[in-house]
C-alpha positions in Angstrom: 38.3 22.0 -37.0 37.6 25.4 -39.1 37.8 24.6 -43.3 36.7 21.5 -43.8 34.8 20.2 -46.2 33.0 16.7 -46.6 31.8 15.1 -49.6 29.1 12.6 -49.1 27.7 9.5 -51.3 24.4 8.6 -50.2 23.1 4.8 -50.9 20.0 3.6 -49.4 19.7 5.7 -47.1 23.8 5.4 -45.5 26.5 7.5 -46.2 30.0 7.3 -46.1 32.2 11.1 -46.2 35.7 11.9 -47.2 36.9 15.3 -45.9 38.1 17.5 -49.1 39.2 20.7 -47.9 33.5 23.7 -44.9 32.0 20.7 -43.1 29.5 18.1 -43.0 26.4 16.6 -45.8 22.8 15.6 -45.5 20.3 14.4 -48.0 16.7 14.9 -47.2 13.2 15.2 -48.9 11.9 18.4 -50.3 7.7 17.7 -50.1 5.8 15.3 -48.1 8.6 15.1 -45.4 8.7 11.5 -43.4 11.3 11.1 -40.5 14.8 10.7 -42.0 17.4 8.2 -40.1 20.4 10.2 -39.6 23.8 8.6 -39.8 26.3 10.5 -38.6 25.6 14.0 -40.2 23.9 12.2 -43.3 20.4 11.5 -43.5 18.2 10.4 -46.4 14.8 10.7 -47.2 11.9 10.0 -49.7 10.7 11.2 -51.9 12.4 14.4 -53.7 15.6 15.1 -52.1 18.0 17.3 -51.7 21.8 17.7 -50.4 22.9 19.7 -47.7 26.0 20.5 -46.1 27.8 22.8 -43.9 30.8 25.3 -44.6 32.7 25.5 -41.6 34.0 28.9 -41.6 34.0 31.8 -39.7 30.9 33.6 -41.6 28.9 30.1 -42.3 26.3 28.3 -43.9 24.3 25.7 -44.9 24.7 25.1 -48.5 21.8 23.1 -50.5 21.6 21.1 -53.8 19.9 18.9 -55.9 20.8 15.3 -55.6 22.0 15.5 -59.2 24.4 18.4 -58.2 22.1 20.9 -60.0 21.0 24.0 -58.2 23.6 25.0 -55.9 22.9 27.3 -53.3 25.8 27.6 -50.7 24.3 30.2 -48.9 20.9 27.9 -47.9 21.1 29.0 -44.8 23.5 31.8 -43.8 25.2 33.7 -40.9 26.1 30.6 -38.8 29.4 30.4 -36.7 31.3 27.8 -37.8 28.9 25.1 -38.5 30.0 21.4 -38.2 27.5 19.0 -39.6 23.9 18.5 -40.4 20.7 16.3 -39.9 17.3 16.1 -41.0 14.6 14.7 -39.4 11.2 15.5 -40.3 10.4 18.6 -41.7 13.3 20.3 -40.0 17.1 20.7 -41.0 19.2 21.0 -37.4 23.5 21.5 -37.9 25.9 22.0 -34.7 27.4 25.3 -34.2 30.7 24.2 -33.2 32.2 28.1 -33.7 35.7 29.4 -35.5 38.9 30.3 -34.9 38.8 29.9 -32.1 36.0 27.2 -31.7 33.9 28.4 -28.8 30.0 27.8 -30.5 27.5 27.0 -27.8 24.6 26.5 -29.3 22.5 23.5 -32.0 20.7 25.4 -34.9 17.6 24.7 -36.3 15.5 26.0 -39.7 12.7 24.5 -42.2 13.7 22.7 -44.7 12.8 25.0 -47.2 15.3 27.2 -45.1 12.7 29.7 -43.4 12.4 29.8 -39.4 15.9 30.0 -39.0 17.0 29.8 -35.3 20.1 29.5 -34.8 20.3 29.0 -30.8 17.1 26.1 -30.9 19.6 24.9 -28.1 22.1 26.8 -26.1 24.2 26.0 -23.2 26.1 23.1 -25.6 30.1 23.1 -25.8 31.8 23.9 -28.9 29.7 20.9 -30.5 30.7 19.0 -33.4 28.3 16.5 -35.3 24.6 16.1 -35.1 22.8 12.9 -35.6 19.2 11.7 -34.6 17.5 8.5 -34.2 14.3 9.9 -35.1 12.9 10.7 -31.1 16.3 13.3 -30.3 18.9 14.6 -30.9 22.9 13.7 -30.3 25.6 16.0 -30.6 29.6 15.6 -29.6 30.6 18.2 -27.4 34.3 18.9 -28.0 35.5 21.3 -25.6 38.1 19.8 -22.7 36.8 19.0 -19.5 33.3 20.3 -19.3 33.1 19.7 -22.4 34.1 15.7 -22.7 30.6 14.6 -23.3 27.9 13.3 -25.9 24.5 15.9 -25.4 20.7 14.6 -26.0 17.5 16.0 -26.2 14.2 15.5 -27.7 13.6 17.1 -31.3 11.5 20.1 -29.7 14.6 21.3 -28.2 13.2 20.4 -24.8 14.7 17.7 -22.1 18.3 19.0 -22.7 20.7 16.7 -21.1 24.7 17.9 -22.4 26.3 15.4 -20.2 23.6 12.5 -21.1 26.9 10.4 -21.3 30.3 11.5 -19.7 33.8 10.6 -20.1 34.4 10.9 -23.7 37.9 12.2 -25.0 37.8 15.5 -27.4 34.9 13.7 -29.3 34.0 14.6 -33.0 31.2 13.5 -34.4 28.5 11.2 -33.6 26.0 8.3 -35.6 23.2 6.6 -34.0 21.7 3.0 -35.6 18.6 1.3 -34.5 19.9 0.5 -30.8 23.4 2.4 -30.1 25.2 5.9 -30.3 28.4 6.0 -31.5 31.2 8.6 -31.8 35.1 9.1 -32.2 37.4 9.9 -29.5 39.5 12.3 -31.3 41.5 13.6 -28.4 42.5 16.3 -27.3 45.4 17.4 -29.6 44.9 14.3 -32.0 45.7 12.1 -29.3 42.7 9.7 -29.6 42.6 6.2 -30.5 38.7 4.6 -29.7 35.1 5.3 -31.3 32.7 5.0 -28.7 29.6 3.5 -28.2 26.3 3.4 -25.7 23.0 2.2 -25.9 20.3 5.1 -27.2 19.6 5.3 -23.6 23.1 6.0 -22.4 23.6 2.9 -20.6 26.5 0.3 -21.7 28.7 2.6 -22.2 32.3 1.6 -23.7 34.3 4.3 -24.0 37.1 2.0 -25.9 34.1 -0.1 -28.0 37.3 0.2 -31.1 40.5 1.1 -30.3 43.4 1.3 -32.7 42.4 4.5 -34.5 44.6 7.3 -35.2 43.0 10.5 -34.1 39.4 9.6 -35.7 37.3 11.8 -36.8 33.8 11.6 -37.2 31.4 8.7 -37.7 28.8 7.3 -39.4 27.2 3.6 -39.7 24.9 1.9 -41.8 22.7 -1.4 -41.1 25.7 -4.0 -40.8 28.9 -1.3 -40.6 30.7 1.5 -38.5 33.1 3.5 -40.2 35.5 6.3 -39.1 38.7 8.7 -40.2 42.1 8.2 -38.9 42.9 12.3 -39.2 46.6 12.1 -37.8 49.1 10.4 -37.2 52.9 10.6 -35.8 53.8 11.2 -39.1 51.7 13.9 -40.1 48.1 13.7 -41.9 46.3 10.1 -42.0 45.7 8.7 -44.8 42.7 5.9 -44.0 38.9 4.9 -43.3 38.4 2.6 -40.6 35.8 0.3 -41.1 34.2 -2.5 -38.1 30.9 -4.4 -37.6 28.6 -3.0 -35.5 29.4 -5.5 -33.0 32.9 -4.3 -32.9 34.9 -7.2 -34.3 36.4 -7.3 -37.8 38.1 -4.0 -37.1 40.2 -3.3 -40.6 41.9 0.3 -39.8 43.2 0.5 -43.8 39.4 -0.3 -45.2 40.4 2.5 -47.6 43.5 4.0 -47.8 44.8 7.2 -49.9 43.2 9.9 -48.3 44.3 13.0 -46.9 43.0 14.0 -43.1 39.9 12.4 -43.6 37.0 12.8 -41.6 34.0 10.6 -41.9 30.4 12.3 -41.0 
């Protein structure tokens, strides 16, 4: 999961990321904070705003920048372990610290979102976890270790009511989106063997384990108000090469929605 880095394009509040090459992007307002919707690890806010994103490598960060590209700081936030994507709610920026080489991070990191109060274990006990969304009340992250590990974690935005196995059975899951009523994330496997995104209700009831199936190893997720869309990372052959793309309802599942990439990963 170590060096990768998604590029976001932020409309309206959505976003859809390609993977390029450190990790994850969020877009979020720099005075007079309101709650952000997350999608994925992409959130968008009113009324200046900024982009952040996390490099996934060993000796991480957050990196910042205006929305116009201007002002580049990719040490925002430094002297993470591995960081695997960012959300912004309020007047806080959280990222996941999934860990690198190998990726054993256990903990959900937390800062102002002028980048003081840096904490980087605002939650601990979490396993090797990759993507952070919120649906404005908690938090959601992908826990992507095997076994123990197989689950999607909650908890409220104070960092209390910690629940890592608030839904179980998931399969090597990376990355997770939340809309107005569901949770969803992509069943990567466990060696790129996964084939379904995932899906419960916000209160971790319904839920379908195999909501899409068809997908080649995705990874990551993110929605906006009518769509779900996904990476197919790998397949037999070698690297994937597509977005998925399905209504929120499930149907109208088009695999090839955009083809021509290279390992992508949607956040």
């Amino acid at each position: 999961m170590g060096g990768r880095r998604y590029v976001v394009r932020a409309l309206l509040g959505c976003a859809v990321v390609g993977l390029l090459g450190g990790c994850s992007a969020s877009a979020s307002p720099s005075a007079a904070p309101t709650t952000s919707v997350s999608s994925g690890n992409v959130a968008a806010g009113q009324p200046q705003s900024y982009l952040y994103w996390a490099n996934d490598v060993a000796d991480g960060s957050i990196g910042r920048a205006n929305l116009d590209g201007t002002g580049v700081n990719e040490k925002f936030i430094s002297g993470l372990s591995g960081p695997c994507g960012v959300a912004v709610v309020g007047s806080f920026i959280y990222w996941a610290n999934l860990g690198s080489n190998p990726a054993v991070g256990s903990t959900i990191g937390r800062a102002n979102l002028d980048g003081t109060g840096v904490n980087l274990s605002f939650i601990t006990g979490v396993a090797a976890p990759c993507g952070v969304a919120s649906d404005g009340t908690h938090l959601y992250w992908a826990n992507t270790t095997e076994g123990e590990g197989s689950t999607i974690g909650r908890a409220n935005l104070d960092g209390t009511g910690v629940n890592e196995n608030f839904i179980s059975g998931a399969q090597g899951p990376c990355g997770v989106a939340v809309e107005g009523t569901h949770v969803y994330w992509a069943n990567e496997g466990y060696n790129a063997t996964g084939s379904t995104i995932g899906r419960a209700n916000l209160d971790g009831t319904g839920v379908n384990e195999s909501f899409i199936g068809g997908a080649f190893a995705p990874c990551g997720v993110a929605v906006d108000s009518t769509h779900v869309y996904w990476g197919n990372e790998t397949t037999s052959n070698g690297a994937g090469t597509t977005i998925g793309r399905a209504n929120l309802d499930g149907t109208g599942v088009n695999q090839q929605f955009i083809t021509g990439a290279q390992g992508p990963c949607v956040m």
